[in-house]
N, C-alpha and C positions, 0 to 999 in steps of 0.2 A: 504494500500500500504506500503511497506516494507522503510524504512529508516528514515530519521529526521523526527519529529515530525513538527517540525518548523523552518524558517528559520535561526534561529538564531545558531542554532545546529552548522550551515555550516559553523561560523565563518563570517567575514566581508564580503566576496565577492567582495572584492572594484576593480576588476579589471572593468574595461570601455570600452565601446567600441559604436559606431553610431548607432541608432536604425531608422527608419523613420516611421515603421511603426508596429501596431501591431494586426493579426484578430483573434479574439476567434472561434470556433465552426467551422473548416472549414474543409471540409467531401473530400475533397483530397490534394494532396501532401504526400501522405504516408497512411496507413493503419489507419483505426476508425474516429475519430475526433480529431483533432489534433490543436495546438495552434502554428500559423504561427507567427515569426518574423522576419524581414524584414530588412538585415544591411545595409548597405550604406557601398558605394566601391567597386567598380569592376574592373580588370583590361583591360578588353574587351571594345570595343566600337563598337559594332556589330549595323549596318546601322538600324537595324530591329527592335532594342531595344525597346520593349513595357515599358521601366520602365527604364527612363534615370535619374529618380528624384533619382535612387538610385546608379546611374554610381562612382560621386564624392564623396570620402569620410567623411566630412564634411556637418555640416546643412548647408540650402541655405534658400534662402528667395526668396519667388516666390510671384509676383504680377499678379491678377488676374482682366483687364480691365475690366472686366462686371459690378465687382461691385466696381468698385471708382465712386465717385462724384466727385471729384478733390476737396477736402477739404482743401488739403492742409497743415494738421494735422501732419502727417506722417514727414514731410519733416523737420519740428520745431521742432520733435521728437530726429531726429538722430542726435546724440553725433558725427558721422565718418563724413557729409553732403555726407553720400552716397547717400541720392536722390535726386530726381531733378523732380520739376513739368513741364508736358514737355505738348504741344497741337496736340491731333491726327491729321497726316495731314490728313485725312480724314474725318475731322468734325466732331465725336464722340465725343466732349466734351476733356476734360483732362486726365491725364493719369504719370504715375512713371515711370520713367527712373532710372533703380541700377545701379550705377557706382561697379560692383561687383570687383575689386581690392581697395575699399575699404571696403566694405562690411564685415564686422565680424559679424553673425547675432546675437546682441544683443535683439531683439526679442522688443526694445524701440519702434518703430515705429509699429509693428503687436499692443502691446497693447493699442498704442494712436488709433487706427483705428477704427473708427464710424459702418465701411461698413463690414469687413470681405475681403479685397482686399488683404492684405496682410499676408500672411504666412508664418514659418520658417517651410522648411519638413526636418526634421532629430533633433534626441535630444539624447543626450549622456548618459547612461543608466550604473547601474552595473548588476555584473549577479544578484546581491543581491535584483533589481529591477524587473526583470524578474524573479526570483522564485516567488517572492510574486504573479505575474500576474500567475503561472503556477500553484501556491498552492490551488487555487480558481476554478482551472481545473481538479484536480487530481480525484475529484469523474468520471466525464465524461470521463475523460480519462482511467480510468479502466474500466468502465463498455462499454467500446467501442473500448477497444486495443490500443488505438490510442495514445499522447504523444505530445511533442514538435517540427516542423519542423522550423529549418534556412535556411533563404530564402534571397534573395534580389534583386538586387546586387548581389553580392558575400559573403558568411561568410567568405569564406577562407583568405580573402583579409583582415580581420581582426584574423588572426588565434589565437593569445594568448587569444582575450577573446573569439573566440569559443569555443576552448579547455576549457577555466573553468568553460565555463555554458556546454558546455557537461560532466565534470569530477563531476558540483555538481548533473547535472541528474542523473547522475549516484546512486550519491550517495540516492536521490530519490527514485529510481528505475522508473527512467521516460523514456520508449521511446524515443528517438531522431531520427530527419529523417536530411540531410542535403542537399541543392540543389546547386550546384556548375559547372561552366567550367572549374574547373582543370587547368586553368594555374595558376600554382605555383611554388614555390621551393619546391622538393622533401620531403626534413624533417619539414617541417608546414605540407605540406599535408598528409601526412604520420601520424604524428602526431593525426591530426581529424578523419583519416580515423579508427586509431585502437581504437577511441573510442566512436564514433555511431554504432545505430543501423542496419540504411537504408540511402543509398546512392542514390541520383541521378545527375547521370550527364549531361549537356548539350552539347552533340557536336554540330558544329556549318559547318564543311568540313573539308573531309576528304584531301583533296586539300593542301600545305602548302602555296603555291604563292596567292589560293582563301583566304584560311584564312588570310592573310597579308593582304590582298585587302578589306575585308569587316567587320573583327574585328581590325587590327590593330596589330594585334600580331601573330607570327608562332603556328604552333599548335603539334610543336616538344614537348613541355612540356605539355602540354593536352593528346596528344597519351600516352606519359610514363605514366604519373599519370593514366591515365584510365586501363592500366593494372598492374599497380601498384596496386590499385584498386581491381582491380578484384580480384586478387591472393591472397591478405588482407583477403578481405571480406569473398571469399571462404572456408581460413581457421577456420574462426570466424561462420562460418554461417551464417553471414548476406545475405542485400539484394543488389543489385549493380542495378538499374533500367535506363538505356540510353534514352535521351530524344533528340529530333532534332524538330528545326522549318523547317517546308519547306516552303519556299520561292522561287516559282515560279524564273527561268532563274537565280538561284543564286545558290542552293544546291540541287536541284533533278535533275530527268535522271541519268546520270552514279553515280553520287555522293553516290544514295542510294545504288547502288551495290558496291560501294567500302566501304560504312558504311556496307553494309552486311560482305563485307572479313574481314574487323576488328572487327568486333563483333562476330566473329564465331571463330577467333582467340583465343578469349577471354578463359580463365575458368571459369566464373562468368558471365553471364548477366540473371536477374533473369525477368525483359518483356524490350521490348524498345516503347515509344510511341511519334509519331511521331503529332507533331501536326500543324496547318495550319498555316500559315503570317495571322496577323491581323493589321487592322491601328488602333486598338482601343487607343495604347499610344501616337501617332501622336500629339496630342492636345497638351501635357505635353509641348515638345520639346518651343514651343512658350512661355510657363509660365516660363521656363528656360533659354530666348536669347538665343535660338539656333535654328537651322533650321535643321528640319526631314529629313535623309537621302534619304530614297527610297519613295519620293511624287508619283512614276509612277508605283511601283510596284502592283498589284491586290494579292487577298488571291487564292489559290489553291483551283477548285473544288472539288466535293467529290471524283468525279468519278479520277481526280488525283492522291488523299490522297489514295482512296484506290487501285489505283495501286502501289503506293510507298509501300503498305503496305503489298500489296502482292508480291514484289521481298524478303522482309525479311522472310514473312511465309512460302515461299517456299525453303527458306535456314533453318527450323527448327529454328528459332528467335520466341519466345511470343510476339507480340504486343497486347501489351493492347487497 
């Protein structure tokens, strides 16, 4: 593969940015086999969210009932007295309580922990951290097209260090895929877009009073950026791939047909793939003191899915 030898080549890399997560070998989000990572921060708070551990920008520390003993350990631990041993009213034995306005996850309490109850998800990372993880992929990644996808969250929501872990791909010659809701300010996003490979985006409604209602945000600066976007990638040859969850009585019926007039708008959409509401992130919300938005909502059946998916193919749309 064409560029550094080693990472050292690329200089320091010391720019930082929230990681929470990282998957090796994972056979979609972008073309071949690709190395997913996963930023923290997003500015949406879409009801739907299957991955709210990655909403806040910042690490958190999630306790996990099942497995405390109520030891007690933890609690002697913490420098902030952010926890508190607290008794299920439910008789389940004992149980942490985070006062999370004190909380600074000094990760003190995770390593006094006997059980595994406690966890900090997110860890601060340079890019210089992440090529090392990407330099160990390079074989697989060549011999399967495939490369680096950002994911999370939002990258964009962290854009200076996307930008420099896409500018040392670059220098690499490493694929990059980016997955994003595009609200942003125009020159960040702008910025990532002229320097990826493959783009995807998530709309969420085409609606701007729905969007306000269900992400918390207008979706005035999502529309721009998306053909913004488009018109980018177009000239570059990249790829611009549209992605939408459907969610039953939230974004389908007229909504897909209005996703369809904007995406035929477009000069760039290279497939759109619509994919179903799942409660599989539901669980999280609880390990984070919060409470899951749509408890009532069901996933969309197939025979749904694939009528949503045939208002788009019949407007000359690829869905994947």
């Amino acid at each position: 593969m064409a560029g550094p030898t080693s990472t050292s080549e690329l200089g320091p890399a010391t720019e930082r940015g929230v990681v929470w997560k990282i998957d090796r070998f994972a056979s979609h989000d972008g073309p071949g086999i690709r190395t997913l990572v996963y930023f923290k921060g997003c500015p949406l708070r879409c009801e739907w969210c299957s991955n709210p551990e990655g909403q806040a920008p910042d690490p958190v520390l999630v306790f996990q009932a099942a497995k405390c003993t109520g030891c007690g350990l933890c609690i002697e631990a913490c420098p902030l007295r952010a926890l508190q041993l607290v008794q299920d009213p439910e008789g389940n034995g004992a149980g942490v309580q985070i006062d999370r306005s004190r909380c600074q996850p000094c990760q003190a309490c995770v390593a006094s922990c006997p059980d595994d109850a406690l966890q900090v998800w997110g860890r601060r990372r340079t890019t210089g951290d992440l090529l090392e993880v990407l330099d160990k992929d390079r074989a697989v990644h060549a011999r399967s097209g495939g490369g680096l996808t950002c994911t999370g969250g939002d990258p964009v929501y962290q854009w200076r260090f996307l930008v420099n872990v896409l500018e040392a791909c670059a220098q690499w010659g490493i694929h990059t895929a980016v997955e994003t809701c595009a609200y942003a300010d125009e020159a960040p996003f702008k910025s990532a877009v002229e320097r990826l490979d493959w783009l995807f985006i998530d709309l969420k409604h085409m609606d701007t009073n729905a969007h306000l209602r269900w992400t918390g945000k207008s979706n005035g600066p999502v529309l721009r950026n998306a053909r913004l976007a488009s018109h980018l990638l177009k000239a570059r040859g990249k790829a611009l791939v549209i992605r939408q969850v459907v969610v039953p009585g939230v974004n389908d019926g007229q909504n897909i047909s209005d996703l369809a007039d904007f995406l035929c708008s477009l000069p760039l959409v290279t497939a759109v793939e619509l994919l179903p509401y799942h409660i599989y992130g539901a669980s999280k919300y609880g390990l984070l003191g919060r409470r899951y938005g749509l408890g009532d909502a069901k996933p969309p059946s197939d025979k749904a899915m694939e009528a949503c998916k045939k208002v788009l193919r019949d407007r000359g749309l690829t869905v994947a």
